[in-house]
N, C-alpha and C positions, 0 to 999 in steps of 0.2 A: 588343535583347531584354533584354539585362542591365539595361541601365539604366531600363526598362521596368520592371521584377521588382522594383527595389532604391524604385522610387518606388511603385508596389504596397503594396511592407512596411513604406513609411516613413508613409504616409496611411492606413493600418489602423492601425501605432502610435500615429499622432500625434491620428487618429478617438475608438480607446477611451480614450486618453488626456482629450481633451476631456470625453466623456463622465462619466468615473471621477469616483465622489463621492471621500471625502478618505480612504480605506484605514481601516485599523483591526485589531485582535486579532480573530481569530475561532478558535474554538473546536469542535472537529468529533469527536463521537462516531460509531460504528461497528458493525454487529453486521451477520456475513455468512456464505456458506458459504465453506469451502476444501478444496480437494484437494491436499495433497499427493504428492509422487510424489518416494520415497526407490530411488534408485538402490541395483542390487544387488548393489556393490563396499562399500557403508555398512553392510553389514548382515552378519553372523556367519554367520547362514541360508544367503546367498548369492542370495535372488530377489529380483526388485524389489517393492517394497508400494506401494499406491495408498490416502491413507489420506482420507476423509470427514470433514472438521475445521468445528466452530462458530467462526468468527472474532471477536472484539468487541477493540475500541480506543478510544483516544481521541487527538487531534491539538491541539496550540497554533499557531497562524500568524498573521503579520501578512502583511496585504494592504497593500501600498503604493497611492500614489493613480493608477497608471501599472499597474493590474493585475496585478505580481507576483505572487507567494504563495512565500512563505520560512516551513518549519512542519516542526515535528518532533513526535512521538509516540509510541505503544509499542503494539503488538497480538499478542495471543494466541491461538494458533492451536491446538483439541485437540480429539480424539476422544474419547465415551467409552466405558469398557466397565464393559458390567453383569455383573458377579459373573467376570470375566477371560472373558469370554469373546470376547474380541477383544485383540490388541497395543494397548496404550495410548500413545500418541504425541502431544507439545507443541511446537511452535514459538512462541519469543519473539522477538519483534521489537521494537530500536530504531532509530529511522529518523528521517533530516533529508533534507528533500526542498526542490527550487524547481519549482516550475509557474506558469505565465498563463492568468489566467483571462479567456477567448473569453465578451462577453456577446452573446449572438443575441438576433435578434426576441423577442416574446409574454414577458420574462422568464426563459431560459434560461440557463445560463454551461455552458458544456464549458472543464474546467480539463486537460491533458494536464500531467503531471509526471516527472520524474528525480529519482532520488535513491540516496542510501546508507544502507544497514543491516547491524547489527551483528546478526546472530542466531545463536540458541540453542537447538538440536533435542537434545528428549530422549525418549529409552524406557524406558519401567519394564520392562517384558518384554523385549523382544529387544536383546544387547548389538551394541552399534558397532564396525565394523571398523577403523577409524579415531578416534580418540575423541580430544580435546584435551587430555588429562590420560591418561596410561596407565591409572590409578590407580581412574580412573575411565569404565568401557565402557560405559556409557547417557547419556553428554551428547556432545554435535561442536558447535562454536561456530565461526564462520568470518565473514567482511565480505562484502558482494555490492551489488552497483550492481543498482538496476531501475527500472522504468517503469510509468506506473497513469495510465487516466484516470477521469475521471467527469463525469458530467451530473448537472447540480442544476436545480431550477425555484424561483425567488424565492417564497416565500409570504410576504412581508414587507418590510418597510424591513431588518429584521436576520436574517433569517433564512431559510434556502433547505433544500429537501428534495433527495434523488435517488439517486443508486448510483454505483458505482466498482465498480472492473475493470482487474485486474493476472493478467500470464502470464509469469511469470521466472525464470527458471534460474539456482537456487545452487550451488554446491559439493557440495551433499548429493544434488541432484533437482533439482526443480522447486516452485511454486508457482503455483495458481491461483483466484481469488479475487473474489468476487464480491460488494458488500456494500451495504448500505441506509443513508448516510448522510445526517446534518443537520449545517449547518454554521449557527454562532449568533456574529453578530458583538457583541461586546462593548464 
């Protein structure tokens, strides 16, 4: 049965492989919802906040010709409030991830990825129980491993539509995140 499994994984790699044109930089903007969920050990107040965040980013990656994807970026996650009348809350994100991108039938690729981020949660309004700096009680900065897939649909020789979808637990909460991506190879 193993050796069954292992010949499986080796003729799907060795399949997309065949197939894979010659890799290349691709380029991948971002703009989506997010929820964060700030644990209420983080927080001065002492409850937990659930906060409604506009996401948008941007991604660099190389595609190797074996389907890889090795790509780093930076997304900014925040809430707004009109005239204070809501907690004003930002998460920054830098992140290097690897993923393979799955091409299916009809033009589709499902990419599943791992990676690390450095981020940076801040508040104007409510101070941090925990803060990276004493000095200063509206920022936490901490490193966190996560996970995100996404579905794209080819509209192009260079260019693909679709969405991604991350649910990961930092240090602070959580994060979850839903966003409308193009990726544009160059």
């Amino acid at each position: 049965m193993k050796s069954f499994s292992a010949m499986a994984v080796l003729s799907l790699l060795f399949a997309s492989y065949a197939m894979a044109d010659d890799g290349g930089f691709v380029i991948s903007p971002r703009i989506g919802k997010t929820t964060l969920t700030i644990n209420r050990d983080m927080l001065a107040s002492d409850q937990r906040v659930d906060v409604s965040a506009l996401a948008t980013g941007v991604s660099l990656g190389y595609v190797t010709p074996f389907n890889l994807l090795i790509e780093g970026g930076y997304l900014s996650q925040g809430n707004l409030s009109w005239f204070g009348t809501v907690d004003k809350y930002r998460l920054s994100e830098y992140n290097i991830e690897v993923g393979y991108q799955i091409d299916t039938p009809h033009d589709f690729v499902i990419t599943p990825r791992v990676g690390r981020t450095r981020w940076d949660l801040y508040s104007k309004d409510v101070a941090l129980t925990h803060p990276s700096d004493p000095l200063d009680t509206q920022r936490k900065r901490g490193y966190d491993n996560y996970w995100e897939v996404s579905l794209q649909k080819k509209v192009g020789r260079s260019a693909a539509l679709g969405i991604s979808y991350k649910d990961n637990h930092y240090e602070f909460g959580s994060v979850k995140s839903i966003a409308f991506l193009a990726s544009i190879k160059m």
